[in-house]
Structure formats: C-alpha cells, structure tokens
KOLPA-761071 format. One record per residue (C-alpha): residue number from 1; x, y, z. Coordinates in nm, 4 decimals. Layout:
marfi / X / Y / Z
NUM / X / Y / Z
...
END
This chain:
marfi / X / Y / Z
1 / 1.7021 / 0.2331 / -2.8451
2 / 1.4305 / 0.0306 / -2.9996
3 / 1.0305 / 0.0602 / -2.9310
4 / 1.0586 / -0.2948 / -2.7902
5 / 1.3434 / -0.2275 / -2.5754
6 / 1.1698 / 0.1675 / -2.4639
7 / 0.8856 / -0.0489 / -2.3869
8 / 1.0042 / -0.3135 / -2.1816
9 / 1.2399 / 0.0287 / -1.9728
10 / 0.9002 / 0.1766 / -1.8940
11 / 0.7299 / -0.1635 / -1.7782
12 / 1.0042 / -0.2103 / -1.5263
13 / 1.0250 / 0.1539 / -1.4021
14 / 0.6404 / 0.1380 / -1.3327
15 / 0.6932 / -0.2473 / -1.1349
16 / 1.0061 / -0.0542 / -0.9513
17 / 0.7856 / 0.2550 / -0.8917
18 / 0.5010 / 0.0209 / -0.7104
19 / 0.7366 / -0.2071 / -0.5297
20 / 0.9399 / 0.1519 / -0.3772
21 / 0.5579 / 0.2644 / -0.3013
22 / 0.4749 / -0.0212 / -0.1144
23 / 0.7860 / -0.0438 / 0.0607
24 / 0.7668 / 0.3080 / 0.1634
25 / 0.3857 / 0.3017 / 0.2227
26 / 0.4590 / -0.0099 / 0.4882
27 / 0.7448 / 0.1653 / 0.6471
28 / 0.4520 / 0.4937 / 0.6876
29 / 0.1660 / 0.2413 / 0.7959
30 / 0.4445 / 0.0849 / 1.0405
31 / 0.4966 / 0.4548 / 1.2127
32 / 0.1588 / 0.5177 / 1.1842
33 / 0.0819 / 0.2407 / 1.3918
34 / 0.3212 / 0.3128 / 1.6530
35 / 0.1973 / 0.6461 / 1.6671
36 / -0.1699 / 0.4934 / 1.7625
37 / -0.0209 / 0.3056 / 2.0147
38 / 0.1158 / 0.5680 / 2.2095
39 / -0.1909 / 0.8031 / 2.1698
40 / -0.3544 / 0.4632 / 2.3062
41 / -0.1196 / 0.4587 / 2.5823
42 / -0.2000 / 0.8029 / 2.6498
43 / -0.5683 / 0.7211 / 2.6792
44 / -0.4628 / 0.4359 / 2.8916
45 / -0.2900 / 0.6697 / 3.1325
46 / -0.5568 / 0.8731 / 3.1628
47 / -0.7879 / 0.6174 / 3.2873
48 / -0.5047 / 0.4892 / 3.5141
49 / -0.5421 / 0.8049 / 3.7120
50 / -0.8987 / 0.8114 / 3.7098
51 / -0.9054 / 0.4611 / 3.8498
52 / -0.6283 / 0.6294 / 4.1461
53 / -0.8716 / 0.9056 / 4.2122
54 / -1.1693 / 0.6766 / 4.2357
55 / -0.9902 / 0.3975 / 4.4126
56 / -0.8393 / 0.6901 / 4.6935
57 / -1.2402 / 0.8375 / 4.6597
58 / -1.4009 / 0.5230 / 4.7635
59 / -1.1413 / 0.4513 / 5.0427
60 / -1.2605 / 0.8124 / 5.1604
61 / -1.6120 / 0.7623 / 5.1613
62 / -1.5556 / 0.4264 / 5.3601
63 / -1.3559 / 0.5599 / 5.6336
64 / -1.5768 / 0.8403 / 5.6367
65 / -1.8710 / 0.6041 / 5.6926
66 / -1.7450 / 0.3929 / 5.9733
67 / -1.6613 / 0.7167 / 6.1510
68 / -1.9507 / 0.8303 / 6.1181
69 / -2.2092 / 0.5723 / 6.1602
70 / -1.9600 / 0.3225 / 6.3078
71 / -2.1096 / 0.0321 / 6.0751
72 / -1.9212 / -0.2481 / 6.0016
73 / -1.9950 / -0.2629 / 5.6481
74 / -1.7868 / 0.0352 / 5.5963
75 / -1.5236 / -0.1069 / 5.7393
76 / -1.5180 / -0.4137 / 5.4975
77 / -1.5539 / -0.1724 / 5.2027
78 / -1.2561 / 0.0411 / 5.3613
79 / -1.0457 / -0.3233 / 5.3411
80 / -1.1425 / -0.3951 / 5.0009
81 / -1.1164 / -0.0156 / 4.8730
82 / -0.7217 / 0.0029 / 5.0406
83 / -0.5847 / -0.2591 / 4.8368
84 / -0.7356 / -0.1536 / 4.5337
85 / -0.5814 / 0.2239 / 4.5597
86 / -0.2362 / 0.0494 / 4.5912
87 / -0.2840 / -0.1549 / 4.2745
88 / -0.3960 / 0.1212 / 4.0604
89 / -0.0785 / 0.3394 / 4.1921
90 / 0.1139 / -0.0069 / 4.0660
91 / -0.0797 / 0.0175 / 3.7120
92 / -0.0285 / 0.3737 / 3.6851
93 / 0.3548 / 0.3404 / 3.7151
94 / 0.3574 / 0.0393 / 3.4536
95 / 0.1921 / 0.2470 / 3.2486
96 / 0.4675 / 0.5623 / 3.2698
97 / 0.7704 / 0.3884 / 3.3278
98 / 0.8906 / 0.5271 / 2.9855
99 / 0.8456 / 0.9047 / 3.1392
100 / 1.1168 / 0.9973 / 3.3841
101 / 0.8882 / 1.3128 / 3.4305
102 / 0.5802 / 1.1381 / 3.4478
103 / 0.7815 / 0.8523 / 3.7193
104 / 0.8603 / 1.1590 / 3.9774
105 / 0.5145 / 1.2535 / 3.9752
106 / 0.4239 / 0.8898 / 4.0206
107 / 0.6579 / 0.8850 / 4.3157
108 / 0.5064 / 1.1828 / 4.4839
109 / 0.1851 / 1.0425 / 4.3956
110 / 0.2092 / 0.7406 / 4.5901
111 / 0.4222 / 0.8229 / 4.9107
112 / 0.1101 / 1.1604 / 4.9151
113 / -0.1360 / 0.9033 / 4.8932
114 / 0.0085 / 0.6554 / 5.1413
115 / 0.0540 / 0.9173 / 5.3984
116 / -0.4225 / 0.9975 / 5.3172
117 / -0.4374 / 0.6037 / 5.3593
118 / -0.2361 / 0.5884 / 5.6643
119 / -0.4164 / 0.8896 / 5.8212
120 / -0.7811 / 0.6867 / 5.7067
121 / -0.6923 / 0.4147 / 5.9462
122 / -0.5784 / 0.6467 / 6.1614
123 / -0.9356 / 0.8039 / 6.1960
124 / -1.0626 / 0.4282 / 6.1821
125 / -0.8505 / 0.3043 / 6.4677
126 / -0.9602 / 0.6374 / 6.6688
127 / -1.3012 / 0.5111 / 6.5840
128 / -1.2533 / 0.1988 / 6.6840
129 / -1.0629 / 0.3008 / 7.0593
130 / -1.2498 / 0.6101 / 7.1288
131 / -1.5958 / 0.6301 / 6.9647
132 / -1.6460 / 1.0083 / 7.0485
133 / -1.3586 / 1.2024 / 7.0401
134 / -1.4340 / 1.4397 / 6.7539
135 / -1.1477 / 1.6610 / 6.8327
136 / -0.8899 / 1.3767 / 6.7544
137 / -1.1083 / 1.3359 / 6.4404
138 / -1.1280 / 1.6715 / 6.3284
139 / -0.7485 / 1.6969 / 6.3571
140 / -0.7149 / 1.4168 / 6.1483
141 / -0.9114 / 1.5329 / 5.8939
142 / -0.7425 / 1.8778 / 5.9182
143 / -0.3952 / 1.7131 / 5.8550
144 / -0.5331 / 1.5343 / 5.5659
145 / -0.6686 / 1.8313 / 5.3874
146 / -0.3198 / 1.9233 / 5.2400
147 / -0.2428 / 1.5623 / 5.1577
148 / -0.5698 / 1.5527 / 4.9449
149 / -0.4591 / 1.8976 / 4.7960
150 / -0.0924 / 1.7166 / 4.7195
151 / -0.2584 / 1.4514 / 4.5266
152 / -0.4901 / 1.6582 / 4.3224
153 / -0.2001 / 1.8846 / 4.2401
154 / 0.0325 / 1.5713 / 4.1300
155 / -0.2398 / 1.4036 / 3.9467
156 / -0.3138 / 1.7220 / 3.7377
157 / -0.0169 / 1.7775 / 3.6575
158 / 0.0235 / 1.4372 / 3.5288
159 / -0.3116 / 1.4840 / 3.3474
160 / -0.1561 / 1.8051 / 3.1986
161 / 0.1920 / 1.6138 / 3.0877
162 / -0.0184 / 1.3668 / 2.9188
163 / -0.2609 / 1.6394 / 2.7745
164 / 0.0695 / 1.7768 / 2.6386
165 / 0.1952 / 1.3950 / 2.5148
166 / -0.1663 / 1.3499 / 2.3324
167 / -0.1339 / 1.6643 / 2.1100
168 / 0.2004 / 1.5484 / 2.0087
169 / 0.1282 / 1.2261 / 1.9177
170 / -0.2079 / 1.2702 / 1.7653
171 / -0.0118 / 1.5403 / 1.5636
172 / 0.2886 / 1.3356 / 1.4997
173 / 0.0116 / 1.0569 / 1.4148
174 / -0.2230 / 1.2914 / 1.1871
175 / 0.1562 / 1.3990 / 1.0013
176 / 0.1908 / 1.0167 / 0.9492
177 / -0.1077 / 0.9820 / 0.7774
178 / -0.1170 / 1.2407 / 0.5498
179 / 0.2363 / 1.1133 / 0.4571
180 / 0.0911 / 0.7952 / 0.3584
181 / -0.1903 / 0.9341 / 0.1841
182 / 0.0479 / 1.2117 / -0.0515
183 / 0.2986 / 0.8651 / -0.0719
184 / 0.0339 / 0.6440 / -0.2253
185 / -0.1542 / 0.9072 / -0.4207
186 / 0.2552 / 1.0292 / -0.5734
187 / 0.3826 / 0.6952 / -0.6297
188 / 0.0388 / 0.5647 / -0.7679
189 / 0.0239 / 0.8710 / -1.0306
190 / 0.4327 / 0.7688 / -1.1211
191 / 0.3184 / 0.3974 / -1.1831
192 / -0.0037 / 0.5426 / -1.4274
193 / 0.2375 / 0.7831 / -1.5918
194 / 0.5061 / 0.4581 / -1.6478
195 / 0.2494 / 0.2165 / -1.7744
196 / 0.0903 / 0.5239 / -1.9666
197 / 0.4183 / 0.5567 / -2.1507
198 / 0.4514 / 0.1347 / -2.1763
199 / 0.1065 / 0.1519 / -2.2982
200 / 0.1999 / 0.4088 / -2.6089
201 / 0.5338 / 0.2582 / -2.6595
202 / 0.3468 / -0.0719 / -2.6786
203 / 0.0651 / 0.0976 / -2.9397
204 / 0.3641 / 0.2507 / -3.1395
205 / 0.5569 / -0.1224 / -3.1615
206 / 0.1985 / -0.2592 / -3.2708
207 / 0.1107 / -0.0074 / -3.5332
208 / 0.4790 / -0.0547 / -3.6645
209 / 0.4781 / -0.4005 / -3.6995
210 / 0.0987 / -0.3842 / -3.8618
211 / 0.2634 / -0.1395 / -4.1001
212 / 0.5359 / -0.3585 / -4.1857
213 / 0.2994 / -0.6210 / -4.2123
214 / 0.0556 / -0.4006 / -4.4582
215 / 0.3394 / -0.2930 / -4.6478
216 / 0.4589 / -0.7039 / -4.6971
217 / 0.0896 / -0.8263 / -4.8083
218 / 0.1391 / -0.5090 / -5.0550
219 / 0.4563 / -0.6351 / -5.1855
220 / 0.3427 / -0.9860 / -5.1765
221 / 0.0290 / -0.8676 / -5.4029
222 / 0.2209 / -0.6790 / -5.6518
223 / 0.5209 / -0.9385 / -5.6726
224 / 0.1646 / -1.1792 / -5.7683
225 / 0.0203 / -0.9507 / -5.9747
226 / 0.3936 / -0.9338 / -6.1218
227 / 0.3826 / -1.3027 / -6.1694
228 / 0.0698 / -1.3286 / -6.3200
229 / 0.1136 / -1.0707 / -6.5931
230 / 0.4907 / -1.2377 / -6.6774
231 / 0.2440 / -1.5360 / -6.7118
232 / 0.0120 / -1.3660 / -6.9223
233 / 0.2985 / -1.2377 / -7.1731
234 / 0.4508 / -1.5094 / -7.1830
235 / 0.1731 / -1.7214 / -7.2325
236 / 0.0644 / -1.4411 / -7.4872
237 / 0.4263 / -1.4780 / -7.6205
238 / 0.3699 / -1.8650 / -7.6909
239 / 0.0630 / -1.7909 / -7.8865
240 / 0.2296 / -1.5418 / -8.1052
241 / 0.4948 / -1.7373 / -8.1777
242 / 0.2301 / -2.0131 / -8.2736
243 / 0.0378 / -1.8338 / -8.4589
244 / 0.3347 / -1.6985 / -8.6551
245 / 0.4940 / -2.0628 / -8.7036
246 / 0.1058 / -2.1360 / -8.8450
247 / 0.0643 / -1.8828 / -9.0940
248 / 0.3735 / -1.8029 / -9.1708
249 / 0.7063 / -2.0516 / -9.1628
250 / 0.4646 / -2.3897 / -9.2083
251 / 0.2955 / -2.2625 / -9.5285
252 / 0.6427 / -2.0965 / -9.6167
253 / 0.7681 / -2.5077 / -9.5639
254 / 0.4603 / -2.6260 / -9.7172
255 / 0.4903 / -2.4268 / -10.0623
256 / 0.8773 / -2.5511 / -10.0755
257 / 0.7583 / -2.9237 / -10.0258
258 / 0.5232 / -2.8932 / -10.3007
259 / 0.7688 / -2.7298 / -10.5481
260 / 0.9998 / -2.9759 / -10.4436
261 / 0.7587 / -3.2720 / -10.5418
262 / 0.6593 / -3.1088 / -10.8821
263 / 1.0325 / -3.0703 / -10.9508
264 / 1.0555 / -3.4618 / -10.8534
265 / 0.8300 / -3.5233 / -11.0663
266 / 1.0220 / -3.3539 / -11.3634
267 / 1.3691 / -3.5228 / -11.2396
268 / 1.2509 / -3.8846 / -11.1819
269 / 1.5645 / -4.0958 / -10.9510
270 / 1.7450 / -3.7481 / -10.8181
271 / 1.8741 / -3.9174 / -10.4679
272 / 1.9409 / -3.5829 / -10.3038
273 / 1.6024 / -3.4009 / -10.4422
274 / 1.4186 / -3.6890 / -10.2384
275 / 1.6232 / -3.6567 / -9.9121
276 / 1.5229 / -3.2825 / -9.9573
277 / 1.2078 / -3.3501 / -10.0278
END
C-alpha cells in the first residue's frame, strides 16, 4: 500500500474513532442524565414527606389550639391545614407511583393519617358540643397516640427505601460518569494516536516527494551541464576544424593555384589547365 493511500487509512480511522466517541459519549451523557433525574426524584420524595409531616403537624397544633383555648382562629387554620395534608398525601403518591413498595406504604400512609384527621375533628366537634369534658378529650388523644406512631413508622420507612434508592442511583450515577470520563479520555488518546500516524505518514509522503523533486532539479542540472559542455566541444570542434581548414587545406589549395598559374604561364591556351586552375 502506498504512503498516500496509508495516509488517507489513518485520516479516516481517526474521523471514525471521534464520530464512535461521540456517539458513545452521548449515549453515556444520555444515562447520565437519567440517572440525575431519579436521584432528583429522590430528593423530590423526600421533601414530599416532609411537606406530609408538616402539613399533619400543623393540623395538630390547630386542633390542639381550639381545644385548648377554644379560639376561632384555630379553627380556620385547622380548615386550611386539613386540605393541605390531603394534597401532599396526593403529591407524595405522584411522586412514587413507579415503586410498588414505596405505593403500599403510601396506602398505609394515608388511610393512618385519615383515621389522626378524623379523630382531630373529632376532638374539635367535642370542643365545640361539650367545652369541658376532658375525659372525652383525653381519650381521644389516647387513641390517637398509636395512629401518630403508625405514621412515623410508615414515613420512615419510606425515608429509609428512598435512603436505600439514593445510594443506588448516586452510585449508578457516579459509575456513569466515570464511564464518560475513561470514554472520552480512551477514544480521544485513539484519535491523537490516528492523526499521529496520518501526521508521519503525511511527513514521510512530503519528504518523498521533496526527494524526488531534489533528485529531478539534480538530473535537470547535470542533463544542462551535459548540454552545455556538448556545446562547448562542439563549438570547440568547429574551431578546430577552422583552424585546420586555415592553416592547413587553404594554403595546401593556395600553393596548388599558384603552381597551377606559373605552369599556365609556361603552357599559354591549355583549355583544361585553366578550368583547373
């Protein structure tokens, strides 16, 4: 195979090697992103059950406030605080509808926490019928106290499933990325190795042809250098042969002509003595 052809193999193989590498780098970034999410939607969850713990909190304290002080401002905060427990239950099982394990959790979640909010307006309605009957009150609150125990117990051990779901992704996430990283960092050393060998097959082509180009102005010198002294004998040549008719053959003529014209001179009329002559 020729330098030119070695060349042009290497330039492709290095374009190849950088298209695979970005192909395979997207396909990594891609994952990688996917991976964020769901560590995002593990952060998400997270807050969801804070907001169910401080929605169910804040329905507490208000309940707890009209029974005790009997003010009707904690009974307008009780109104606003029930609704907003029920939507962050609704949020909450959005946001784990892909986890059959985290759904059943969700399920006792909410039918634990219904049964707290129904026993609330239960101690609000006793409030509101009979101010002062603290035993009905403090049975309430007794029958409540393993309901509150039932929610913290579901919603930690949804805090704990997603505890486990965060190390997995964030790991599955942090393997992702140091794919990319040892996929760029291979495929980018391939490519510099590919146009490193383009590059010398390149220099090798080059300093052939300026060889072959040297070794033409050489020939093209000597065949001038050739020419000239071929010029210069036969010029030289010319000159010799000049010189020689000169000296040599024209005084050689010359000394026959003048015999010829003294021996004319002694044979007066000779026809073919004057055509020689």
């Amino acid at each position: 195979m020729s330098p030119h052809k070695k060349a042009q193999l290497a330039f492709a193989s290095a374009v190849i090697m950088l298209c695979l590498s970005g192909l395979a780098t997207y396909i990594t970034i891609v994952r990688l992103m996917q991976s964020e999410k769901w560590v995002v939607h593990t952060h998400e969850v997270q807050a969801a059950l804070g907001s169910v713990d401080a929605a169910v909190l804040n329905a507490e304290r208000a309940s707890s406030g009209y029974v005790i002080t009997g003010s009707p401002d904690f009974l307008s905060h009780f109104e606003v605080a029930a609704p907003s427990v029920y939507q962050a239950l609704q949020h909450l099982r959005e946001l784990t509808k892909d986890n059959p394990r985290q759904q059943e959790l969700s399920t006792h979640l909410e039918e634990a926490t219904a049964r707290r909010m129904a026993l609330f307006r239960d101690s609000i309605d006793l409030k509101k019928s009979i101010p002062q009957n603290q035993p009905g009150q403090a049975d309430i609150s007794r029958r409540g106290l393993p309901l509150a125990s039932e929610i913290s117990s579901s919603m930690q051990q949804m805090r704990v499933e997603e505890e486990r779901l965060l190390a997995v992704r964030a790991k599955t996430s942090k393997r992702l990325f140091t794919l990319a990283v040892v996929v760029l960092m291979v495929t980018f050393i391939l490519a510099l190795i590919m146009f490193s060998v383009h590059y010398r097959l390149l220099s090798a082509e080059l300093e052939a042809r300026e060889q072959a180009e040297h070794t033409i102005r050489e020939s093209e010198e000597s065949l001038r250098s050739l020419t000239a002294r071929l010029l210069q004998l036969q010029d030289e040549e010319r000159r010799r042969f000049s010189r020689e008719l000169h000296d040599s053959l024209g005084q050689y003529l010359a000394g026959v002509k003048m015999n010829l014209d003294m021996f004319s001179n002694s044979q007066p009329g000779d026809r073919l003595l004057s055509e020689a002559i």
